[in-house]
N, C-alpha and C positions, 0 to 999 in steps of 0.2 A: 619481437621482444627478446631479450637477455633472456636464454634460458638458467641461467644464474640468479635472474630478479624475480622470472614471472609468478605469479600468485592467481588462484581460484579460488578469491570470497563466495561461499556459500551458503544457505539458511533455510533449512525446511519449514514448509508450516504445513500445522496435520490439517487433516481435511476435519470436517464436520455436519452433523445434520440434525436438523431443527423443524419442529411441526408444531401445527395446532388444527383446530375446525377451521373453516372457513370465514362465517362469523366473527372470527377469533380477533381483535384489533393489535393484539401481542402475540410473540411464541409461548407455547404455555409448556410442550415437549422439549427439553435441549439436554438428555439425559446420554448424550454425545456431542457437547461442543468442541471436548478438547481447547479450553484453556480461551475460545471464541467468546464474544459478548457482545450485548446488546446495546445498538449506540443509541442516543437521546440525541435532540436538537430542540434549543430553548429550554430546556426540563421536560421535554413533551419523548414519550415511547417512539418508538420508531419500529419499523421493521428490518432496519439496515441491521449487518453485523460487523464485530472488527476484531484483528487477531494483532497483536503486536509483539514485539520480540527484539532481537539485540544482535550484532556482529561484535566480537570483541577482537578489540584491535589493541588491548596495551600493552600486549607483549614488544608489538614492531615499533609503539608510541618510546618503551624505556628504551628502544635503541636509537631515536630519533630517525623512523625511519615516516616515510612518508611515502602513500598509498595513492597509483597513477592510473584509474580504471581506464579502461581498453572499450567496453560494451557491456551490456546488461541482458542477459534472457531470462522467463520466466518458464520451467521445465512444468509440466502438469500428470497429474493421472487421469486415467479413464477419460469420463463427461461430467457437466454439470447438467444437474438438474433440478426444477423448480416446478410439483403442480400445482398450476392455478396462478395466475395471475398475469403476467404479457412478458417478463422476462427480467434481466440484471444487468447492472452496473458494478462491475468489478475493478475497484482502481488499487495498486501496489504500489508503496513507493520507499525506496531507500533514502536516507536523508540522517545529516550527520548533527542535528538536532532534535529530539523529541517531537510528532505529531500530534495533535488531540482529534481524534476521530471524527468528534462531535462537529469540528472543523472543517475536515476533510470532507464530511458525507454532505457539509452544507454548500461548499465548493461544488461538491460530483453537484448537485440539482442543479445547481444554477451554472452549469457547464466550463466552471475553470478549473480549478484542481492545484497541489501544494506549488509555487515558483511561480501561477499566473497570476496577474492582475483581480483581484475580488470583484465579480460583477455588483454592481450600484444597488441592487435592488436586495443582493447578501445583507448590506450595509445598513440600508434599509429596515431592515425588520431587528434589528439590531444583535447581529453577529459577524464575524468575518474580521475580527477585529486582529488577528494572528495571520498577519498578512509573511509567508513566509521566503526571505531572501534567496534569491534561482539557484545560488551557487551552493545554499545546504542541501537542495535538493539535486543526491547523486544523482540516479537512476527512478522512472515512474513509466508504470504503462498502467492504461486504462482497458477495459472491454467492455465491448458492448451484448449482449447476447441477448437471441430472441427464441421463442419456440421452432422447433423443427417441424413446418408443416407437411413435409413429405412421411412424418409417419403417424400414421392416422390407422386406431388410434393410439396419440400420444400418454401411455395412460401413466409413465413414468418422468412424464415434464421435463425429456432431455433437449437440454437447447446449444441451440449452433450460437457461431462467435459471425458477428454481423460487420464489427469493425473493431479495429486495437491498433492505437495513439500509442506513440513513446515520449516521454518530456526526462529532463531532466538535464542537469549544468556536467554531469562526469569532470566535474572538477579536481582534482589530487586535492586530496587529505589526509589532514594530519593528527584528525579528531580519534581520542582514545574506541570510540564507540561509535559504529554503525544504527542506525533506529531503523526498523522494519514496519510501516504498517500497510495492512492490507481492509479494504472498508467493501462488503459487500449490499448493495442496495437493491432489493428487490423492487421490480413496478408494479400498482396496485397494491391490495389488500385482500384478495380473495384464496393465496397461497395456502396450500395445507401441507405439503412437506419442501422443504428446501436443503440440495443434495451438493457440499460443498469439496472437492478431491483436492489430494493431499499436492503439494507444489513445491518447489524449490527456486530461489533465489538464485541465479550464476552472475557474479559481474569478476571477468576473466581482467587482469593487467600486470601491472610490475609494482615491486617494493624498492624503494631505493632512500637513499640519501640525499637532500637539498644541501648549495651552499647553503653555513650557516645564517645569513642575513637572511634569505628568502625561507627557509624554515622556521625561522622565531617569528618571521608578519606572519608566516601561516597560521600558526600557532597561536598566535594571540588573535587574530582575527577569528579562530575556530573558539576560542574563551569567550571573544565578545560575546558573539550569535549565538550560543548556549546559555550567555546569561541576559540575552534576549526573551528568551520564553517562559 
């Protein structure tokens, strides 16, 4: 890359931690979400959480510059941890349209997630209706995590990462604004604390100039698919 162009978009989300009894079918504890909350699906509570947030990009937008990412990493602190329950679904995705969580979390179940195909059976029970174009989705990585049964006993529910998918179009944009969300899904219902560390967005590339013809299609195509949702 042009050490002249290159740029490091990045975005912290704080971490946070959430409890209740066992019994409990909601969080009742979240007197440290930092800014996190509870996602619904159908109207119905859920256990999942979701943190969302912004990149802003109109300063390089009023110079008509347009943004060519390189890669995507997800930097982390410490461990996560979860007692009680079998483990998490952690999906983050950068996307240069608006998320709705409630969307997202209903994707992670049914095993597609923001840019794939909505499985039939999403459809089905009737939502999934925000089926979202691959090219707004920059950057997305999922994980999977399960308890660590090598430490017994586990009495602070730290869990290892089982497996971690990358999706996403890293398409160049020329959208004013970056959207950040991150959807976490615990398995089960028997959790009594849930231990979420604090993380960072990296998507490393270049900022440059398009001829003008191929910058104004971008541009209006990035207008369209925002007033898509």
């Amino acid at each position: 890359m042009d050490a002249d162009r290159e740029r490091v978009l990045t975005k912290m989300i704080p971490p946070t931690i959430w409890g209740k009894a066992a019994e409990d079918p909601e969080w009742t504890d979240f007197a440290y979400d930092n800014g996190w909350e509870t996602v619904s699906l159908l109207g119905v509570p859920t256990l999942a959480i979701s943190w969302q947030g912004t990149i802003d990009l109109s300063g390089y937008a009023r110079d008509y510059k347009t943004f060519y990412p390189a890669g995507g990493v997800i930097q982390q602190g410490c461990y996560t941890s979860c007692t009680g329950g079998s483990g998490l679904l952690i999906l983050t995705a950068v996307s240069s349209t608006p998320l709705d969580p409630s969307n997202v979390l209903g994707q992670m179940i049914y095993g597609t997630g923001p840019g794939f195909i909505n499985h039939g059976a999403y459809a089905a029970i009737g939502v999934g209706a925000d089926q979202q174009d691959w090219t707004t989705i920059t950057f997305c990585q999922t994980e999977a995590l399960v308890p660590n049964a090598n430490l017994l006993p586990n009495v602070q529910g730290i869990l290892q990462s089982m497996d971690i998918q990358q999706s996403g179009s890293m398409q160049p944009t020329a959208a004013q604004v970056l959207y950040i969300t991150k959807v976490v899904y615990p398995f089960g219902n028997d959790q009594t604390l849930l231990t979420i560390p604090a993380s960072r967005i990296v998507l490393p590339g270049t900022m440059d100039e398009e001829p003008e013809l191929e910058y104004l299609m971008r541009l209006a195509r990035s207008v369209e698919l925002a007033n898509q949702v």
